[in-house]
N, C-alpha and C positions, 0 to 999 in steps of 0.2 A: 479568461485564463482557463486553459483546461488542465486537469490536474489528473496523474496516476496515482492510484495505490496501490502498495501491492504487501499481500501478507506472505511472508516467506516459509515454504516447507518446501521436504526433499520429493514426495508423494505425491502434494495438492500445495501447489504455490497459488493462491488466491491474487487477483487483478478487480480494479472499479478504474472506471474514469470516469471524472463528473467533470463540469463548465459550471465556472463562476463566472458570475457579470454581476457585479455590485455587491447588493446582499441576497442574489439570486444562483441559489444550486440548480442544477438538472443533472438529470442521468443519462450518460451517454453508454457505457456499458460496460458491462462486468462478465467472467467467467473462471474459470480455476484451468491452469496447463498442470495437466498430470504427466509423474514419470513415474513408472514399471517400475519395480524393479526383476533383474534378469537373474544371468549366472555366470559364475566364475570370475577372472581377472575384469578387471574394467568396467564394472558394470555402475560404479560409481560415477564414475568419468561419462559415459555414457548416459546414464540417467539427468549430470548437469548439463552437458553438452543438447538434451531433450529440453530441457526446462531453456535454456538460452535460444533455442530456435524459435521454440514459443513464446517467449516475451517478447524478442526480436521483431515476430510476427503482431503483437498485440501493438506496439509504438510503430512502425510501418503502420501500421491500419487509422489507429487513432490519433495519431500528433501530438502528444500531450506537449504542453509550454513547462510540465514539470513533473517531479514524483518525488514518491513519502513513500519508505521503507521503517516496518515494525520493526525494533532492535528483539533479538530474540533474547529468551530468557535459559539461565540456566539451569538445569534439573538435575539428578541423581546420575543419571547415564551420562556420562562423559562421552563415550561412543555417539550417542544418537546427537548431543551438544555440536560435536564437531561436526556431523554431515548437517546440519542445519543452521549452521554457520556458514556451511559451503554454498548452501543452497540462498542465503542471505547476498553470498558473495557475487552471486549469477545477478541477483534485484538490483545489486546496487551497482553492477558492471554493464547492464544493459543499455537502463536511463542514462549512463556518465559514457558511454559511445553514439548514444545520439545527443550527445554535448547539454544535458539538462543539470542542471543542482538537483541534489537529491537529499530532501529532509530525512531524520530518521527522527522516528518517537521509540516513547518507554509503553509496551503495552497499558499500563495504568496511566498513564498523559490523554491517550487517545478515547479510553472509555469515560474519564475527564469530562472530555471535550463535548464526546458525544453523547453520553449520558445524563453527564453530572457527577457520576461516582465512579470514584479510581478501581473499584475494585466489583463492577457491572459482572452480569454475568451473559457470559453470549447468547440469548435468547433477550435482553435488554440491549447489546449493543443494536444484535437484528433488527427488533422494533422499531430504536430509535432510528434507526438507518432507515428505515419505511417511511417515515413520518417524515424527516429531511427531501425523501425524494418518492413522494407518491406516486404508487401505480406500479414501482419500479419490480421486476420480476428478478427474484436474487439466485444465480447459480447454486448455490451452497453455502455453509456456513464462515469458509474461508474469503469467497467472494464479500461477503455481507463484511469480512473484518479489513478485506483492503476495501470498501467503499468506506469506511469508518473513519483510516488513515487517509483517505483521500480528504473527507470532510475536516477533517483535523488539521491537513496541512492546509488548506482552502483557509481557513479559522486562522492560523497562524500568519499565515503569507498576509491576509487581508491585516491582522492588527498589528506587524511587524511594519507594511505597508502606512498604516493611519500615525505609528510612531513616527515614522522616516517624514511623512507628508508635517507631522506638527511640530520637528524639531528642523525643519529647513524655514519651514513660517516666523518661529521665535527667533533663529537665527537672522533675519529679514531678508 
């Protein structure tokens, strides 16, 4: 199974894809689609219409079987909440046109997952993300947090998988 993750901003949208086979991860690859921003009318519109070509391009290249999108969190700026919702809206519109389910985590679920502790700090999530998938060369710190959601929905999918597999067993 190969798996997206993608951490969503309007600036640096972070992307990982990793292959699961069993209880075996690899890294297939990661990097961040950056958008500008410009001037005047539309430059919003613009900046997502940037980020959608680029994802676009990341799934045409890699094939994922699926993807995990971080639910964003909300902060004091309202303003900056909503373009980062928008830019949420581009991750979760990409993976759902080349026909995949698309998980969403709580940032604290993921560092959970990957850590151990809901409330890591991103030089821990990093780490742990190296240690999951040795050698792996990480674009940036966004890259490092969609390989994290990737590893997270991998975790999920596999023991969502072991339930369905033990309750069709008991069923006979």
């Amino acid at each position: 199974m190969r798996v997206l993750g993608i951490d969503p901003g309007l600036r640096n949208l972070g992307w990982g894809v990793i292959e699961v086979s069993g209880t075996r991860i690899a890294h297939i690859a990661n990097g961040i689609c950056h958008s500008t921003p410009g001037t005047g009318d539309g430059d919003l519109a613009q900046r997502l219409c940037s980020l959608h070509a680029q994802l676009t391009e990341v799934l045409q290249t890699h094939a994922p079987d699926t993807a995990a999108v971080e639910h964003t969190f909300v902060n004091k700026d309202a303003v900056a909440t909503l373009k980062l919702g928008q830019a949420r809206g581009i991750a979760l519109l990409v993976p759902a046109q080349f026909g995949l389910t698309v998980g969403e985590y709580a940032p604290n679920a993921v560092k959970k997952t990957v850590v151990g502790v809901g409330h890591a700090a991103k030089v821990q999530v990093d780490h742990m993300v190296r240690l999951h998938l040795p050698g792996v060369k990480i674009a940036g710190p966004d890259a490092a947090d969609a390989l994290a959601i990737a590893i997270c929905h991998a975790h999920h999918c596999q023991s969502s998988g072991r339930l369905e597999a033990a309750l069709r067993r008991a069923a006979g």
